[in-house]
C-alpha beads as a LAMMPS data file, in Angstrom:
LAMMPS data file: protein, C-alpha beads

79 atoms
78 bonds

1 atom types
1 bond types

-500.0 500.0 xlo xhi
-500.0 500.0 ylo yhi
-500.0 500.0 zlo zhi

Masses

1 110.0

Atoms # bond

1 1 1 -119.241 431.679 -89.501
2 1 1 -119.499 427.962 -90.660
3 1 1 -123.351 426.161 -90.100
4 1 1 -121.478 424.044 -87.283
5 1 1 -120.763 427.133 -85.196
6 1 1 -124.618 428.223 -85.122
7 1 1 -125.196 424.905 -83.420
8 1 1 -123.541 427.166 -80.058
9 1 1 -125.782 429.831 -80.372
10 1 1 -128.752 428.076 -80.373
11 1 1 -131.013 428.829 -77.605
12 1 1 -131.476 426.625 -74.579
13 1 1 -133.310 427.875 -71.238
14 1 1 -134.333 425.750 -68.392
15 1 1 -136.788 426.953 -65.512
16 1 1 -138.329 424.669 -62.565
17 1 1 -141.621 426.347 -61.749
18 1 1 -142.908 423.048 -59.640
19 1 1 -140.188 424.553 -57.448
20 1 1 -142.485 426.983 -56.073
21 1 1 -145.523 425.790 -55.755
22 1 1 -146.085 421.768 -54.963
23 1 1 -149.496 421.635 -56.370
24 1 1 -148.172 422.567 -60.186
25 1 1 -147.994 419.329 -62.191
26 1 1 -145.038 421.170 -64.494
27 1 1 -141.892 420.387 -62.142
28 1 1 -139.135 421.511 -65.271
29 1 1 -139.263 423.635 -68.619
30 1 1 -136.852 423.345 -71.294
31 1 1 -137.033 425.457 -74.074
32 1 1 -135.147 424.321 -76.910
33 1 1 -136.322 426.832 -79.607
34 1 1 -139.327 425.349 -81.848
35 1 1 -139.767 422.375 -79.446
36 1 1 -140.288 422.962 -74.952
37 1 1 -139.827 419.749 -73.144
38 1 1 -142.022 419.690 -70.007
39 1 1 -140.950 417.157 -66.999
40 1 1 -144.813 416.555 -65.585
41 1 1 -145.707 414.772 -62.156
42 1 1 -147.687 411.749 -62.415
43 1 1 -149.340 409.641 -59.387
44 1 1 -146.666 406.856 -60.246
45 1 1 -143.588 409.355 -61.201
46 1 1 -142.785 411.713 -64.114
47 1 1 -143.460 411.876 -67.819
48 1 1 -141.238 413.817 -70.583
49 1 1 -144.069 415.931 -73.159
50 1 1 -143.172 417.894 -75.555
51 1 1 -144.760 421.346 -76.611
52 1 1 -144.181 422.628 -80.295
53 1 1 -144.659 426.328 -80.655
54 1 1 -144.892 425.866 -84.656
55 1 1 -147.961 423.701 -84.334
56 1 1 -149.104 424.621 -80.923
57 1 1 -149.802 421.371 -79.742
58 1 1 -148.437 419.528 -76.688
59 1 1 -147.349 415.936 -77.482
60 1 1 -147.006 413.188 -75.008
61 1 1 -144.290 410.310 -74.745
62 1 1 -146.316 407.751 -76.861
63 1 1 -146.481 410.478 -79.574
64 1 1 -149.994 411.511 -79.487
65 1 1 -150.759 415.192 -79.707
66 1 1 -153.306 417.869 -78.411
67 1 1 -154.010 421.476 -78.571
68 1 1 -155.126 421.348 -74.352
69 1 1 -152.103 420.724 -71.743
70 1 1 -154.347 419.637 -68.910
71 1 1 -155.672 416.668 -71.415
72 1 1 -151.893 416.027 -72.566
73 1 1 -151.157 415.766 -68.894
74 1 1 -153.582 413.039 -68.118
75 1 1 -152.801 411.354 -71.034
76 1 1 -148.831 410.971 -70.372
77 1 1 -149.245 409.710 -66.876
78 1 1 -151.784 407.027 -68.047
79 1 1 -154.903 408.732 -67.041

Bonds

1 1 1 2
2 1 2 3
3 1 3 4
4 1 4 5
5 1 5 6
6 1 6 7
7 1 7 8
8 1 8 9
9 1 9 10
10 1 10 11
11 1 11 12
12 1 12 13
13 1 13 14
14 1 14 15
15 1 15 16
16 1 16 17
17 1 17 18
18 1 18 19
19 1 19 20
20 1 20 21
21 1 21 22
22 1 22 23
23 1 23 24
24 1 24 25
25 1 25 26
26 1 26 27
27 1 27 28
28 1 28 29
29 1 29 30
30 1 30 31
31 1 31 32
32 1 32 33
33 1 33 34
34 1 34 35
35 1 35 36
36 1 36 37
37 1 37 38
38 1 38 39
39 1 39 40
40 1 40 41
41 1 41 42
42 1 42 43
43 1 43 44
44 1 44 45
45 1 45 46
46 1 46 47
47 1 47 48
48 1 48 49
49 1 49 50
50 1 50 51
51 1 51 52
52 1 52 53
53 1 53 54
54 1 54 55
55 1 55 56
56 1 56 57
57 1 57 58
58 1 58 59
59 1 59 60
60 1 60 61
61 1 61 62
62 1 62 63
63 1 63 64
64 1 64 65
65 1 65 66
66 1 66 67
67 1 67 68
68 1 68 69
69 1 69 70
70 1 70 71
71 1 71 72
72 1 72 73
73 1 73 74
74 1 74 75
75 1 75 76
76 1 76 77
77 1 77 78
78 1 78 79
């Protein structure tokens, strides 16, 4: 198998836990390997983070990073 057909095997999972519960601030999950890509509920919308499993560190749109989701949270809705 060539490099380009590994591209398709590569894993990609989505799963919508805000689905259950309204009070969760996590409304989507999208693991794409090394990197998850939360979708987060703000006051004034939603924010994109990013979670790397290398590192261990959550990372929020404006590119700053921390080891504590609940801080990252408040961070990347302007809190």
């Amino acid at each position: 198998m060539g490099i380009s057909h590994y591209a398709l095997l590569a894993t990609l999972f989505t799963t919508h836990p805000g689905a259950a519960r309204v009070d969760r601030a996590v409304e989507a999950i999208v693991d794409r390997g090394v990197i998850v890509e939360m979708i987060v509920r703000c006051q004034n919308g939603t924010a994109i983070m990013s979670y790397s499993k290398i590192e261990r560190r959550y990372c929020t749109p404006q590119f700053e990073c921390f080891s504590n989701l609940d801080v990252t949270i408040r961070r990347s809705c302007g809190e």
